[in-house]
C-alpha positions in Angstrom: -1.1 13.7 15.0 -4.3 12.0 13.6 -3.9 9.4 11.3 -6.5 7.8 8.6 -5.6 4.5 6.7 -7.0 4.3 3.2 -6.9 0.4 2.0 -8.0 0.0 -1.7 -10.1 -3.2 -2.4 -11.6 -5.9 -4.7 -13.4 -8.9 -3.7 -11.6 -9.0 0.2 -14.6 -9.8 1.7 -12.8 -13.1 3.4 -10.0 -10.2 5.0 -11.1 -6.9 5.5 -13.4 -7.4 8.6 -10.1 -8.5 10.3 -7.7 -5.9 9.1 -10.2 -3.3 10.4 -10.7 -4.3 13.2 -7.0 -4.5 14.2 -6.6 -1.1 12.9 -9.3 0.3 15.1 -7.9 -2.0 18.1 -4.6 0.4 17.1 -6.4 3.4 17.9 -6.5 4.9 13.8 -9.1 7.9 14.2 -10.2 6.6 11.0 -10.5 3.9 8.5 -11.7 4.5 4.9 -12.1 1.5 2.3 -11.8 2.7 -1.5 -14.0 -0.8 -3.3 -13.2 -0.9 -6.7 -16.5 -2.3 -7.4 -16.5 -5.9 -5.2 -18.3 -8.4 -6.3 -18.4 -9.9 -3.3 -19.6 -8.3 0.2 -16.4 -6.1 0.9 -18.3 -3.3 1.0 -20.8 -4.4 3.8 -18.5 -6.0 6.1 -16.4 -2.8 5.9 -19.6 -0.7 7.2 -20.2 -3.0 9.7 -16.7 -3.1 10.9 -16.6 0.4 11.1 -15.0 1.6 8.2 -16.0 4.8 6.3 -16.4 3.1 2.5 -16.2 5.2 -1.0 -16.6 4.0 -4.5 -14.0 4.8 -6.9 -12.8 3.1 -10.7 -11.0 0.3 -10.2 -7.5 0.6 -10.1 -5.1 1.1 -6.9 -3.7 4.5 -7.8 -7.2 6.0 -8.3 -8.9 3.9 -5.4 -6.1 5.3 -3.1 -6.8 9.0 -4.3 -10.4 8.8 -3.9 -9.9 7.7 -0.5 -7.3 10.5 0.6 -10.0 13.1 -0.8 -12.6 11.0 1.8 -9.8 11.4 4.8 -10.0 14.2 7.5 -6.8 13.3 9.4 -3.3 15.2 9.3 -1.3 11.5 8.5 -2.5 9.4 5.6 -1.3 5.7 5.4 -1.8 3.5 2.7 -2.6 -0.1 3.9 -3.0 -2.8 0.9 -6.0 -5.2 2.4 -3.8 -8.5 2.9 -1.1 -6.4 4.6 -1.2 -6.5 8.6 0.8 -3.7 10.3 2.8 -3.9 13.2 0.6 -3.9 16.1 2.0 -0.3 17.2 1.7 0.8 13.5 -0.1 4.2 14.5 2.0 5.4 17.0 5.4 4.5 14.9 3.5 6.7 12.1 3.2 9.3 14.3 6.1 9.3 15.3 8.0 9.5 12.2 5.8 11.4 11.0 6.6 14.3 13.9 10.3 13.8 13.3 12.0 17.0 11.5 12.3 16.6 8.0 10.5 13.6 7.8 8.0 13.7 4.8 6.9 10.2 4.8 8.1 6.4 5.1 6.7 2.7 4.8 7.7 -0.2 6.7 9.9 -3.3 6.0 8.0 -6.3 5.2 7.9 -10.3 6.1 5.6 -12.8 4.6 2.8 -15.0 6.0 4.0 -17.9 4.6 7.9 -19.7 5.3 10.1 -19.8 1.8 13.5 -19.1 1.3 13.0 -17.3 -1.7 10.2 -15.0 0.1 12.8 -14.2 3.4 15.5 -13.1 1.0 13.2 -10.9 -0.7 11.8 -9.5 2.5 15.4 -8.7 3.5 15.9 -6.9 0.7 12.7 -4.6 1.7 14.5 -3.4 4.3 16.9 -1.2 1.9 15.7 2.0 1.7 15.6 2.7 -2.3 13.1 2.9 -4.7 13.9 -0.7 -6.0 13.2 -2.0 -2.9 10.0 0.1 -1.8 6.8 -0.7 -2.8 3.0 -0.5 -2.0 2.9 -3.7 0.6 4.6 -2.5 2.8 2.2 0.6 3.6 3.0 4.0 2.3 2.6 7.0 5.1 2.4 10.3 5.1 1.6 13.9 5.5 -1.6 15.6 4.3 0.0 18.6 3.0 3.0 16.9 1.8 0.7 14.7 0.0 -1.4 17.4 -1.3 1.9 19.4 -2.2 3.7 16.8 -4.1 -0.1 16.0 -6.5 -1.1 12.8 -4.5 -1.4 9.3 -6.4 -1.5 9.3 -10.2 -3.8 7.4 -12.3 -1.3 5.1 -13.8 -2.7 1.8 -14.2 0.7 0.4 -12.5 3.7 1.5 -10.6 1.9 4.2 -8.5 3.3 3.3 -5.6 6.9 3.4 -7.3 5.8 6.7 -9.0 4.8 8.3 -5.2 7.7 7.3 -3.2 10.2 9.0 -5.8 8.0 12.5 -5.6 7.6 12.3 -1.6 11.7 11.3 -1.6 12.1 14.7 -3.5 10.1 16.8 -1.0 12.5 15.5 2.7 13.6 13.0 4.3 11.6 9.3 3.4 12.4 6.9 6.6 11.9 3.0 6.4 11.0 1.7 9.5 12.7 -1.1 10.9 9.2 -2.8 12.8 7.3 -5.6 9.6 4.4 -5.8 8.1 2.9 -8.9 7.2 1.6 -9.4 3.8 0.4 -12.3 1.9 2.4 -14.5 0.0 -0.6 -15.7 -2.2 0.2 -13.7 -5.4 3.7 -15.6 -5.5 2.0 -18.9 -4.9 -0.8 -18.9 -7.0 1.9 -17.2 -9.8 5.4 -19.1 -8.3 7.5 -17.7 -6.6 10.0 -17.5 -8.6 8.0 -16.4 -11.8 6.7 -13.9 -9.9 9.8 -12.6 -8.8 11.3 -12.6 -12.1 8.6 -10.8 -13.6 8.4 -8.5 -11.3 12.2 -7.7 -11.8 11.4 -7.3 -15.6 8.7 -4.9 -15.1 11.1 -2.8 -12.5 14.1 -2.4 -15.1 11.5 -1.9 -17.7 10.0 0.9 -15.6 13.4 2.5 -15.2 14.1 2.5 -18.5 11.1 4.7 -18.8 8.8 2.3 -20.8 5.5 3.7 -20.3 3.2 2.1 -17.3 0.4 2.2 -19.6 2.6 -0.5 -22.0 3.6 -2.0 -18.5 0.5 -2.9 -18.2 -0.7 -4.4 -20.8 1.9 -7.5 -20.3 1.0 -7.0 -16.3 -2.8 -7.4 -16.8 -3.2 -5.6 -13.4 -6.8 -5.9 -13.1 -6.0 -10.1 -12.4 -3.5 -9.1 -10.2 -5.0 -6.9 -8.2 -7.8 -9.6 -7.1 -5.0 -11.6 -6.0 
């Protein structure tokens, strides 16, 4: 099975040279960067790394689905830019991907910086549940499941949430035991435990169906997204 990775991006011109070329290193038949309109030189270094690049509004849910409209492969992964995959990441894909009843999966996470607080939430990314699976830790899947189940919505947060429930309802969703490595700086430039604790509001807030629209609001996503 082919596989493209789709990463969304604002202002990463200081990472995404790197992450692509590790993914092309991986052997991914194709990489395609969604810029939210950068500010910076995303966009260029991503050409010159090799990276097919489409514009789309800012925003990760509508990013993501411009960039699986861009994608020719049968496998879609969904790579957030300071995320690093396991350095066999394509063939695991692949792999599960290939495996009866499989309709899609992500992969447990660790951090890139030491903290107690960050290792016990990284254990608890290895439970495979919707409150414990979220966009960082890469989202993989079919083409025709994804086209099937409607793709990404435009929700302005909580699409990956939103996702991972629909592709649950169409088979099997596996968690891979191999880490990804993201960055801890939106928990240090927030703390840690702020962050977390918001984050948990937001979640039960969420499952109590307040709208992600509302969620929002209090979330101010466009800030976070740029960290």
């Amino acid at each position: 099975m082919s596989v493209s990775v789709i990463v969304p991006t604002l202002d990463e011109a200081e990472r995404i040279g790197a992450l692509i070329e590790a993914l092309r290193f991986q052997g991914f038949e194709e990489v395609i960067v969604s810029d939210g309109a950068s500010n910076d030189d995303t966009k260029g270094i991503a050409k010159s790394a090799g990276a097919i690049v489409v514009a789309a509004p800012r925003g990760r849910g509508k990013q993501l689905q411009r960039g699986a409209a861009a994608a020719s492969c049968d496998g879609l992964f969904f790579l957030h830019a300071d995320s690093m995959p396991p350095p066999n990441a394509r063939a695991l894909i692949a792999l599960s991907l290939a495996t009866p009843g499989v309709m899609a999966g992500c992969f447990r996470l660790v951090f890139d910086e030491p903290h107690p607080l960050l290792d016990f939430y990284a254990l608890m990314s290895r439970i495979n549940h919707d409150l414990f699976t979220f966009g960082d830790q890469g989202f993989f899947i079919g083409r025709a499941t994804f086209e099937r189940i409607g793709g990404y919505s435009e929700a302005p947060i909580f699409e990956d949430t939103d996702i991972v429930r629909r592709a649950r309802r169409a088979g099997s969703f596996i968690k891979r035991s191999e880490p990804i490595t993201t960055s801890a700086r939106r928990f240090l430039r927030s703390g840690i435990v702020r962050r977390q604790l918001s984050n948990a509001v937001l979640v039960a807030l969420y499952r109590l169906s307040v709208s992600p629209e509302r969620l929002a609001r209090w979330y101010r996503p466009e800030k976070a997204f740029r960290e």
